[in-house]
LUMLOGU-812695 format. One record per residue (C-alpha): z, x, y; residue in one letter. Coordinates in pm, 1 decimal, decimal comma. Each point is the difference from the previous one (the first is absolute). Layout:
BEGIN
+----------+----------+----------+------+
!        z !        x !        y ! code !
+----------+----------+----------+------+
!        Z !        X !        Y !    a !
...
+----------+----------+----------+------+
This chain:
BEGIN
+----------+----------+----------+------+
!        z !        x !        y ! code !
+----------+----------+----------+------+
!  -1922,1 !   1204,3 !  -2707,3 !    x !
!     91,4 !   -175,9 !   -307,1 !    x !
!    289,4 !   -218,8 !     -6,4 !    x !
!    160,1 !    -60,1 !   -352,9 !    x !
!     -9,7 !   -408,1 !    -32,0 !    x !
!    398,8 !     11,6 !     -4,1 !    x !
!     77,2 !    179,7 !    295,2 !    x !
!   -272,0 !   -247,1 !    190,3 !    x !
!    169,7 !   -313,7 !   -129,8 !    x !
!    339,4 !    155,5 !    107,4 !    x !
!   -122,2 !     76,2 !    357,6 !    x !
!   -176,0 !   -315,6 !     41,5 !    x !
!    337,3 !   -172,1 !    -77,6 !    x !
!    196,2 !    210,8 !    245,1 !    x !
!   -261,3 !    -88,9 !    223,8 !    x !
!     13,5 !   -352,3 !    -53,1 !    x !
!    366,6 !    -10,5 !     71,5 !    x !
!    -18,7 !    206,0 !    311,2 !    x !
!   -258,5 !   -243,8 !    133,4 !    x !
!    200,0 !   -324,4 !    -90,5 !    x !
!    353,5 !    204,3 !     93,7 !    x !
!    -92,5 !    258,4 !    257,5 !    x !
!    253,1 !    177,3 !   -159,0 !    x !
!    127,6 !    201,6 !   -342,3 !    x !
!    304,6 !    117,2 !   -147,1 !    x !
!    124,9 !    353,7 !   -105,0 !    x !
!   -222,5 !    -20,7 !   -325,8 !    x !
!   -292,0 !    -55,9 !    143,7 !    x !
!    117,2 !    308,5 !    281,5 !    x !
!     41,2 !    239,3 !   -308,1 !    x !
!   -300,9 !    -79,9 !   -192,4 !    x !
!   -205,8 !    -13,6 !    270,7 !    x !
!    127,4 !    392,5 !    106,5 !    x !
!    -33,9 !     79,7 !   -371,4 !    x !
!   -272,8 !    -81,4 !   -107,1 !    x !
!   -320,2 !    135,7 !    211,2 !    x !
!   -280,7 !   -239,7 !   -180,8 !    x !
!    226,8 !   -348,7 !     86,8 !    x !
!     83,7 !    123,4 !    380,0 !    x !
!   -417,3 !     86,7 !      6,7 !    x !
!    -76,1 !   -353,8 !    -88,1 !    x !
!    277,1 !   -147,9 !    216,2 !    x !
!    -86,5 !    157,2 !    280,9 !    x !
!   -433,0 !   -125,5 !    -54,7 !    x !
!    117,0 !   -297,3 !    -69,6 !    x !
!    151,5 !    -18,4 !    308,5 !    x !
!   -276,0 !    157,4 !    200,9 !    x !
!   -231,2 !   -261,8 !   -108,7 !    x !
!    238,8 !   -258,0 !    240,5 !    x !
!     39,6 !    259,8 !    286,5 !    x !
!    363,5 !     73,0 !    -87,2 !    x !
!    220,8 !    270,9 !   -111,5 !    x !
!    263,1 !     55,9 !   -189,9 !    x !
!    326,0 !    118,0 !    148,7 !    x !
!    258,1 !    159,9 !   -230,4 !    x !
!    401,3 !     12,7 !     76,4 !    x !
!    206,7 !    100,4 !   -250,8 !    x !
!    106,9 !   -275,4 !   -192,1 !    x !
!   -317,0 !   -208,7 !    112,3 !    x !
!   -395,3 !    -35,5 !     40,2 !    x !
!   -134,1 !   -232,5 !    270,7 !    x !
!   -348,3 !    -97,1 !     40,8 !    x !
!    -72,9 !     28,9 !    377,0 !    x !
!   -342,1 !   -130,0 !    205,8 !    x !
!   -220,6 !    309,5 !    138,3 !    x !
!   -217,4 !   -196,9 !    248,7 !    x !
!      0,2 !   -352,5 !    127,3 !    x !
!   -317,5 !    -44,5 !   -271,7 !    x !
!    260,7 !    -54,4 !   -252,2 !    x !
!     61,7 !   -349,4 !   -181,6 !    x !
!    396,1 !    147,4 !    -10,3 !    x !
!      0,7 !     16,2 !    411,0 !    x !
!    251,6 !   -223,3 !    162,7 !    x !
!   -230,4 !   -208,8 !    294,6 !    x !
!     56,3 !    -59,2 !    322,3 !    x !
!    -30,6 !   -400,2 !   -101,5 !    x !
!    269,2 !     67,8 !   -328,9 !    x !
!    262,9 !    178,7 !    271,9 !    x !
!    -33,8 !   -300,5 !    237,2 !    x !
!     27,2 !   -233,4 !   -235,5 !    x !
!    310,2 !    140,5 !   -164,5 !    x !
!    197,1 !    171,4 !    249,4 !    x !
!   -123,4 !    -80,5 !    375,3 !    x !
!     44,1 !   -328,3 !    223,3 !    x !
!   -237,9 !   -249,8 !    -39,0 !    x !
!   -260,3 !     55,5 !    251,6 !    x !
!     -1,3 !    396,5 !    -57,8 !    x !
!   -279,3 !    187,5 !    128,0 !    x !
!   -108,8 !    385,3 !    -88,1 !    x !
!    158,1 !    110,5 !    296,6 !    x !
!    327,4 !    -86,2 !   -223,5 !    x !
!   -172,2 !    211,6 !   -276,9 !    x !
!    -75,7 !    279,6 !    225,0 !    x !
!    392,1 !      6,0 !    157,9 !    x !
!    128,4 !    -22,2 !   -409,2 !    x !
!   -207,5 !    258,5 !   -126,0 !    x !
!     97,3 !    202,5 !    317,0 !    x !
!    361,2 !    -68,7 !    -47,3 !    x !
!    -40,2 !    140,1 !   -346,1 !    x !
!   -153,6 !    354,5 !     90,5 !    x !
!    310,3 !     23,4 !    282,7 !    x !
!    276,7 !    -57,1 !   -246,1 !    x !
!   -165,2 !    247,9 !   -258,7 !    x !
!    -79,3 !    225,0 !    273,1 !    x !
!    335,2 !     46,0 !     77,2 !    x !
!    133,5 !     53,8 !   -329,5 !    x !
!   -125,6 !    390,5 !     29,0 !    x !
!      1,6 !    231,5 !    261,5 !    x !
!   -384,2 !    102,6 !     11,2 !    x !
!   -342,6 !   -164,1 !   -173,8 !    x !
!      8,1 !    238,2 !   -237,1 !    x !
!    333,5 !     18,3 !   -126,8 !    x !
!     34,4 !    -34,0 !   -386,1 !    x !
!    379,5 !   -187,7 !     -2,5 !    x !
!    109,5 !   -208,3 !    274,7 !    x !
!    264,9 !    128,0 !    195,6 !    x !
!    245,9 !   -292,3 !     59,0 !    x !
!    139,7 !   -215,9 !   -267,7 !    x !
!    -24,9 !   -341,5 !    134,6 !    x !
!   -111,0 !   -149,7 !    346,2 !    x !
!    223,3 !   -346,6 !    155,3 !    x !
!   -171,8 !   -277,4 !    106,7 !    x !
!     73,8 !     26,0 !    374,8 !    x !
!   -131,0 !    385,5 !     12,2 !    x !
!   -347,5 !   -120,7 !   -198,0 !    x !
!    -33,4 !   -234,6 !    335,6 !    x !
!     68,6 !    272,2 !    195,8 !    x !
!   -251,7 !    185,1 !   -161,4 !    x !
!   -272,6 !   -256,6 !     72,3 !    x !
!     76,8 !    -18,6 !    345,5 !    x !
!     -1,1 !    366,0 !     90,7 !    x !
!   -384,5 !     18,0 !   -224,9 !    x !
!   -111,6 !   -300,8 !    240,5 !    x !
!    105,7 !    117,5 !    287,2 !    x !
!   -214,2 !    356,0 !    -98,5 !    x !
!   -255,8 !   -212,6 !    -74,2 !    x !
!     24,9 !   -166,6 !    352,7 !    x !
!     13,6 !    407,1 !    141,3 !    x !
!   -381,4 !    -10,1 !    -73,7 !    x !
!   -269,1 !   -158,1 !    207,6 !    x !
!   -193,5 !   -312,1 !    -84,4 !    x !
!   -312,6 !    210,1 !    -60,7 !    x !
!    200,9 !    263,8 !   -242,5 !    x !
!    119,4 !   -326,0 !   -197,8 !    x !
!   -379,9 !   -154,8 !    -60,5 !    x !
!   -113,7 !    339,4 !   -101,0 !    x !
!    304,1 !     71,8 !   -259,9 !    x !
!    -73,3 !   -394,5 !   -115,4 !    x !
!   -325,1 !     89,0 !   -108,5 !    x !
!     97,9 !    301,9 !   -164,8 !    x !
!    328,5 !   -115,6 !   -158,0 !    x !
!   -112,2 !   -373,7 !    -80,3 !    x !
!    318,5 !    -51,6 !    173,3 !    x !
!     51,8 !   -295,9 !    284,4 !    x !
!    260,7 !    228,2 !    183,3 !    x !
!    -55,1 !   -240,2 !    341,0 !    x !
!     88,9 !   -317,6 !   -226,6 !    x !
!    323,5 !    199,0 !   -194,3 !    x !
!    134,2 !     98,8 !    356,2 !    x !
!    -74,6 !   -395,3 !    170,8 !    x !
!    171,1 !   -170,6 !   -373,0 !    x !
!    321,1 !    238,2 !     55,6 !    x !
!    -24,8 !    -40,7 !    368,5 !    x !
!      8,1 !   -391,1 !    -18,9 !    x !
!    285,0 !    -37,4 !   -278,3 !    x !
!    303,5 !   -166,6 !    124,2 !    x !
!    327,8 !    211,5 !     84,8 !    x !
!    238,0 !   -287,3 !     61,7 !    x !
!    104,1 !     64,5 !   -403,5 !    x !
!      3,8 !    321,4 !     -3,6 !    x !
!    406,5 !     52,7 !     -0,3 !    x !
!     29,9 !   -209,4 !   -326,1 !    x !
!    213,3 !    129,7 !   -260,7 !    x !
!   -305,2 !   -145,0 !   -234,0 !    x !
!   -338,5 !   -110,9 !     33,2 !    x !
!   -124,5 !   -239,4 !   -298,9 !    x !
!   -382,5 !     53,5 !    120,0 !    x !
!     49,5 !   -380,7 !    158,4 !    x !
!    -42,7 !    153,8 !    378,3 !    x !
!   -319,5 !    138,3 !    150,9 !    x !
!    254,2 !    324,3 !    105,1 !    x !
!    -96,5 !    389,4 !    -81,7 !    x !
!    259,2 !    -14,3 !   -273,1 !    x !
!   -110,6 !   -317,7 !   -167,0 !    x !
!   -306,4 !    144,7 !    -32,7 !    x !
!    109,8 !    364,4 !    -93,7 !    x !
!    211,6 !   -208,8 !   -260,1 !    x !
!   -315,7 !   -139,0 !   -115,8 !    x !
!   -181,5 !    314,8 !    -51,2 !    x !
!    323,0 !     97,6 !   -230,8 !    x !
!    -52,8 !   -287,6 !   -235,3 !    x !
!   -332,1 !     93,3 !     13,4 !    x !
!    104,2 !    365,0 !   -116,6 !    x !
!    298,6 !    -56,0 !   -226,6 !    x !
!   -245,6 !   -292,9 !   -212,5 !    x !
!   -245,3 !    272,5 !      4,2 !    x !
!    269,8 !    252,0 !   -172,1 !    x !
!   -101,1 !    247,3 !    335,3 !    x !
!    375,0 !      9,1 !    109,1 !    x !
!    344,8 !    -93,4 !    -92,7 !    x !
!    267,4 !   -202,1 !    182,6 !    x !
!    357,3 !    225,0 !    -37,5 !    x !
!    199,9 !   -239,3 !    173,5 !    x !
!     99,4 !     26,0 !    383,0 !    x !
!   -310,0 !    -70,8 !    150,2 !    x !
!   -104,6 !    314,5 !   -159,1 !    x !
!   -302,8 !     76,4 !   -247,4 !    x !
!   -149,6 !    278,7 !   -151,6 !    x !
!   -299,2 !     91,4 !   -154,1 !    x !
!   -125,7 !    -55,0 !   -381,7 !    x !
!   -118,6 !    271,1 !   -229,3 !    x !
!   -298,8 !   -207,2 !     18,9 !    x !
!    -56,5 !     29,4 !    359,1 !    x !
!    105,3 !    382,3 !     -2,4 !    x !
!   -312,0 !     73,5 !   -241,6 !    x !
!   -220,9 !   -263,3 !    227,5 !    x !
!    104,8 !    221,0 !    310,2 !    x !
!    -50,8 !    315,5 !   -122,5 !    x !
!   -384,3 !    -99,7 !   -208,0 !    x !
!   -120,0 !   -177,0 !    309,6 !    x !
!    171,5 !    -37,1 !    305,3 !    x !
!     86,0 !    426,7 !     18,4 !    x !
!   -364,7 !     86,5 !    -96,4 !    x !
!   -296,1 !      7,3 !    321,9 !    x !
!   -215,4 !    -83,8 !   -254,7 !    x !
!    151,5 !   -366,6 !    -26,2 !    x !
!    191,6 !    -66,6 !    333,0 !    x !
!   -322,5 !    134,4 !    234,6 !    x !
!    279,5 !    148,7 !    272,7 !    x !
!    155,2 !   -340,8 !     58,4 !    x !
!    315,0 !    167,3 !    -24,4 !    x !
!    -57,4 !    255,6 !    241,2 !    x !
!   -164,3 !   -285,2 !    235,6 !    x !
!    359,3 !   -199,1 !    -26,0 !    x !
!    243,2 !    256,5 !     25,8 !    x !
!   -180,2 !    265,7 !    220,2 !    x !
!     42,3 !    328,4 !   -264,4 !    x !
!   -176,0 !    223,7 !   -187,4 !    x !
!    183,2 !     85,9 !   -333,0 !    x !
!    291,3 !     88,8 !    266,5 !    x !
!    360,5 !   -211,2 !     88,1 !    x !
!    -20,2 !   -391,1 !     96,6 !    x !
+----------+----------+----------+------+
């Protein structure tokens, strides 16, 4: 297809932005749904780095596809920036885990297009966690290696991390992250998300999710195609109730 030199120049600079910004404004949103040549080139560009775009209404994000992409946050970048010194991937696994639980339970099935509750407290997410591990810990040993190897998930290492985090701290009004405890971690994983624009703090030990992460949801975490049943592995359903 042939590309009139202005249009390229005008999605190469969109690009450009996305990849030093990870994120547009409204302009870019309209043009982009306007005009069918730019959003072709966009979204090429984009392919060529193993990412897509995701649109919201009032903004375009640029958002890694695979773990081949230069734009992919590493396990090495997370530890360095948001874990304990000493962090090993069985912190990873238990943050990326936390993740899918608190998105999980933002909707009623794995295939629902809106999420069903407004906004999720702090206490419930660990809650959350705990009822997931302790499903996890309803399987045998053998189950677990078998769904490792097929999820690329450590589920024995998630369950001994959560296992072996101190309680002592767990009645404090607030955790600053400064105590190995379930919610000084869980608080960690909602820097984590809030820096990442994924959720939104509301005030009361309450957050809520972005526009951002509703689109995220829906593309990747909602489609088989992308989450490979690890949602149905976690919470036990089929397309059915929690």
């Amino acid at each position: 297809m042939f590309y009139q030199e202005e249009k390229v120049m005008k999605a190469f600079q969109l690009y450009t932005s996305l990849a030093r910004q990870g994120v547009l404004n409204a302009d870019a949103v309209q043009l982009y749904k306007a005009d069918d040549e730019i959003r072709g080139l966009l979204d090429r560009f984009s392919q060529e780095v193993d990412c897509v775009i995701i649109r919201t209404s009032e903004q375009l994000f640029l958002v890694p596809q695979t773990k081949l992409s230069p734009f992919h946050i590493s396990n090495e970048w997370l530890k360095r920036h948001y874990l304990k010194s000493g962090a090993t991937n069985g912190d990873i696994y238990l943050l990326y885990f936390a993740t899918i639980v608190l998105f999980g339970n933002f909707y009623d099935t794995y295939q629902s297009n809106e999420p069903t509750r407004d906004f999720i407290r702090i206490d419930e997410w660990a809650q959350f966690i705990n009822e997931r591990i302790l499903h996890l810990q309803s399987h045998d040993e053998e189950e677990l290696k078998k769904s490792e190897k097929e999820f690329s998930y450590n589920w024995r290492l998630i369950i001994e991390k959560w296992e072996n985090m101190d309680d002592i701290k767990e009645t404090a009004k607030k955790q600053s992250g400064n105590t190995i405890s379930r919610l000084s971690f869980i608080d960690t994983v909602r820097r984590f998300l809030v820096d990442e624009d994924l959720i939104k703090d509301i005030g009361n030990e309450e957050i809520t999710l972005t526009e951002k992460s509703k689109m995220i949801i829906q593309r990747f975490f909602m489609e088989v195609e992308y989450n490979k049943g690890i949602l149905e592995f976690i919470y036990d359903f089929e397309g059915t109730e929690q």
